[in-house]
Residue, then its C-alpha position, 0 to 999 in steps of 0.5 A: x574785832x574778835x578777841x577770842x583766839x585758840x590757837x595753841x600758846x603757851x598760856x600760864x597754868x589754868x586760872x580758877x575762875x567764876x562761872x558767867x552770869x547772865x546780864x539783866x535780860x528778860x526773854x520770852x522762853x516760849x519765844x526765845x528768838x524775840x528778843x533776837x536784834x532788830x539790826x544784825x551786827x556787823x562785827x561779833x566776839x567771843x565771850x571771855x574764857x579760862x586760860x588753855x587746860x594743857x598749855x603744854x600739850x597732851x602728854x603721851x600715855x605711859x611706856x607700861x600702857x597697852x592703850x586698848x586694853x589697860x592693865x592694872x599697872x597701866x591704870x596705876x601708873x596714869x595715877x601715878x603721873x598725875x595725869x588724866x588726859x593722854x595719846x595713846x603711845x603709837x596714836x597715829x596722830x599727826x602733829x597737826x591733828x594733835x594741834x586740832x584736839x588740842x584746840x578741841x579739848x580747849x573748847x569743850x572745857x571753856x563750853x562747859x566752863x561758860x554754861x554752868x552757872x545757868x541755874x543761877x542766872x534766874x528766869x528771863x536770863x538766856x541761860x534759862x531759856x536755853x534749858x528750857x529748850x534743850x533740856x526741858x520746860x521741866x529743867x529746874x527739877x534737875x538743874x543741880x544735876x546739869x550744872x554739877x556735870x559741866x562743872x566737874x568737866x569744866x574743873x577735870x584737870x583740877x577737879x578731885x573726880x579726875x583722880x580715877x578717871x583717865x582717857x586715852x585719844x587715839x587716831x588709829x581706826x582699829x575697830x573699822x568703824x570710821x566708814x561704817x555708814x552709807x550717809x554721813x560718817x563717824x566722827x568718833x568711836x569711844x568705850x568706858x570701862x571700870x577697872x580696878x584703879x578708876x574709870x579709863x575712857x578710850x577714845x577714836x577719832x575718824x579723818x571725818x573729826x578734823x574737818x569740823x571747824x573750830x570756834x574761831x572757823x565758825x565765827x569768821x562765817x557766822x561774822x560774814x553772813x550777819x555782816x551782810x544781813x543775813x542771821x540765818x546761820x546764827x539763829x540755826x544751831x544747826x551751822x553752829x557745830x564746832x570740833x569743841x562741841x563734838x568733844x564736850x559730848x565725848x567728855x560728858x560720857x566720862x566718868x570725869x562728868x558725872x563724878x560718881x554721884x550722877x546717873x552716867x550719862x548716855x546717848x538716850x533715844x526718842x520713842x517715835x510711834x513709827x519705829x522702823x527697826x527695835x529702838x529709838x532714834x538717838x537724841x543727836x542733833x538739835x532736832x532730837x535733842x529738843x525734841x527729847x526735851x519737849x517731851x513730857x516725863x510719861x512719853x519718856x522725855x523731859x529733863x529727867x532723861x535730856x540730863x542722861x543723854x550726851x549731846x543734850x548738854x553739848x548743844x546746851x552749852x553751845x547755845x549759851x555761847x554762841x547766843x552771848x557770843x551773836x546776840x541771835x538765839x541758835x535754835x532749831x527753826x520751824x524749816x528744814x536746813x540743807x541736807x548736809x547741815x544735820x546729815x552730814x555733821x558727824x555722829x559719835x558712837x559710844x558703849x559702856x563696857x561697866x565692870x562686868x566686861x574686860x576690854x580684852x574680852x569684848x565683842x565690840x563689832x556687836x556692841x557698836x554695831x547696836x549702839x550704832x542703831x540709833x542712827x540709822x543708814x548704816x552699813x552693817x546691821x547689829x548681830x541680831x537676827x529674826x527668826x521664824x517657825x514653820x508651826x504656823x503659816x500665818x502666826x509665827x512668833x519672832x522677836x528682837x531683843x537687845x540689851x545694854x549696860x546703863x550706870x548700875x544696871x543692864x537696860x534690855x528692848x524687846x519687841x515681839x509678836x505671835x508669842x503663845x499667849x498661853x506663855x506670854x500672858x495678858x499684856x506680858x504677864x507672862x513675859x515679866x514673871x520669866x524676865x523676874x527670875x532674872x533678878x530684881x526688876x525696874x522700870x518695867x514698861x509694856x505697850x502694845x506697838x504695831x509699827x513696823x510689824x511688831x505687836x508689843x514692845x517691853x522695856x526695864x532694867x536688870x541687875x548687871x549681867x543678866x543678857x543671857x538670862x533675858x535671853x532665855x525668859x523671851x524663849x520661856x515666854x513663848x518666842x523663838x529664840x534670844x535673838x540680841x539678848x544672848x552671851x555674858x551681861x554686858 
């Protein structure tokens, strides 16, 4: 029998309650699925979990509020009203859509809520071995970090970060991005930005959303197939994606996760030696999340960067409950899926306007449309362009450049091939020497990269607002144009 229920009841407040720990285990973490019972179970339940955040519903946004692009009035006034979570005024959402949200948000909390405590549930403890498969055999060097942003998610009702930190939900698809793929949909769209009374969050969601299931949809599925022996759909972490899952990935964007005291957290891509367009595949999904993981720190993986990327954490959590919940770890077995299990389960777009960009201001057809890069199929492409010279017939220069807002700096990605050498210099000498006169240089990173038809490949960080700057040292060092990295800092 299940005792675990989501359906929107008029709970008391929210209780304050302890993290779960672990009970006595002992798991192999280079083989986690050992330890997996030899006889699958014929019922299964949930876990406990903390009383509904909003018992009595979201409340609707303030009259004042333009939810696109918040003034500061409006910001002052969700401060004022001591909430953090609203609808937009005209959100466009229907009754049972609110209830599926609702429902969402009840999950992501109690994910986060119920992971946690993981750091302290020692070696050999599921909790353990689930970070050490999603966010990296190296995950004890950042486990303050993971279990402090599930944490301040789990308490953002309470929590003292939540007091300038504000979303608004909406189901209105004002910037047509909700059918902007060939395969697979958009189940969501959100941007960040830092006004002047606190950090405001916008988020869309697309019809695509409310066909996930929800936690007690899953378990009726997952509780079908063990009762008739079959522990496929429970040891694959692939079937066991929920709307609370996809949430706690919105919500560990916020600056409700992170507090001001983290690195902001992103959706961080997988450097693949086959690249097959400028970036790197976005660590979404099981796969790329463990793989991202595995990867040690110098191949740009590992817990470092697992504790920066979204859905490192949403699956994270997920994998704690649902083990506890099935008594099977849900990892990603050494066999493809259906297609539809990893293809089909909806992506969730994201971009980080900072303080530099008012919304009003933005272009967000471009800054979706590269942060959509990622993953793949699309179909529109990023305003970037490859340009060619007639100078030579066999050696024209081309590049592509793109650069985004990460935490406290700008991030540019540049590939490049036939630049003068007499400007680019030995391995991009003269690349870096024009990008330094941008402003003070980090995380400097060249390699020579042949895929794709690139012969190098350059990476750093930048102080906010230096994109036009970028632009302009890729022309000085010997490309044709700016190409991405042109216009205001982002």
């Amino acid at each position: 029998m299940r005792n675990f229920g989501l359906a929107l009841l008029p709970l008391c407040g929210l209780i304050v309650a302890t993290p779960i720990t672990d009970p006595p285990q002992s798991v192999d973490v280079n083989n986690p699925s050992a330890s997996d019972p030899k006889t699958p179970p014929k019922q299964i339940s949930f876990p406990k979990r903390p009383d509904n955040p909003f018992p009595n519903g979201i409340p609707t946004q303030p009259d004042k509020c333009d939810g696109e692009f918040p003034s500061d009035d409006c910001l002052h006034a969700m401060g004022s009203s001591g909430g953090y979570l609203y609808y937009e005024k005209d959100s466009g959402c229907s009754n049972n859509q609110k209830n599926v949200l609702e429902t969402a948000l009840w999950e992501a909390t109690t994910l986060a809520f119920y992971s946690s405590n993981f750091p302290n549930n020692g070696e050999g403890s599921r909790g353990s071995a689930s970070a050490h498969f999603y966010m990296g055999p190296d995950y004890l060097s950042q486990k303050d970090r993971i279990a402090g942003n599930l944490q301040r998610v789990s308490d953002f009702k309470s929590g003292k970060t939540s007091e300038k930190a504000y979303i608004t939900m909406s189901c209105k698809d004002t910037k047509n991005l909700c059918k902007k793929r060939d395969q697979g949909t958009v189940g969501g769209y959100a941007w960040t930005y830092n006004g002047w009374f606190g950090y405001y969050h916008y988020i869309t969601f697309c019809p695509s959303f409310f066909s996930i299931d929800n936690m007690d949809q899953k378990i009726t599925e997952i509780e079908s197939a063990l009762s008739s022996g079959n522990t496929e759909k429970a040891s694959d972490m692939r079937y066991l994606r929920t709307t609370g899952q996809y949430f706690l990935h919105e919500m560990m964007h916020t600056r409700i996760a992170d507090g001001g005291k983290e690195p902001h957290i992103n959706d961080e891509g997988v450097v693949e030696p086959g690249r097959t367009y400028p970036g790197n595949p976005a660590a979404y999904g099981p796969n790329l999340v463990h793989k991202l993981a595995q990867r040690p720190i110098n191949q740009h993986g590992g817990a470092t960067r697992a504790s920066t990327n979204a859905d490192s954490y949403a699956i994270l959590a997920n994998c704690a409950w649902w083990w506890d919940t099935t008594g099977y770890f849900p990892g990603v077995p050494g066999k493809p899926g259906p297609s539809s299990i990893e293809d089909d389960f909806p992506i969730s777009l994201w971009i980080d306007l900072g303080n530099t960009t008012s919304p009003s201001k933005a272009d967000f057809a471009n800054l979706f449309s590269v942060d959509a890069e990622g993953f793949g199929n699309l179909t529109t492409t990023t305003s970037t362009t490859q340009t060619t010279t007639a100078s030579t017939a066999t050696a024209t220069a081309d590049d592509s450049c793109k650069e985004s807002y990460k935490f406290f700096w700008d991030h540019f990605e540049i590939y490049g091939k036939n630049f003068d050498p007499s400007k680019f210099g030995k391995d991009g000498s003269g690349l870096k020497k024009q990008i330094e006169g941008c402003g003070a240089l980090t995380g400097w990173h060249f390699d020579t990269d042949t895929s794709s038809g690139w012969q190098w490949h350059a990476t750093g960080n930048l102080p906010v607002g230096t994109k036009d700057c970028v632009g302009r040292a890729v022309v000085s060092a010997g490309g044709e144009g700016p190409d991405g990295c042109k216009g205001s800092g982002l």
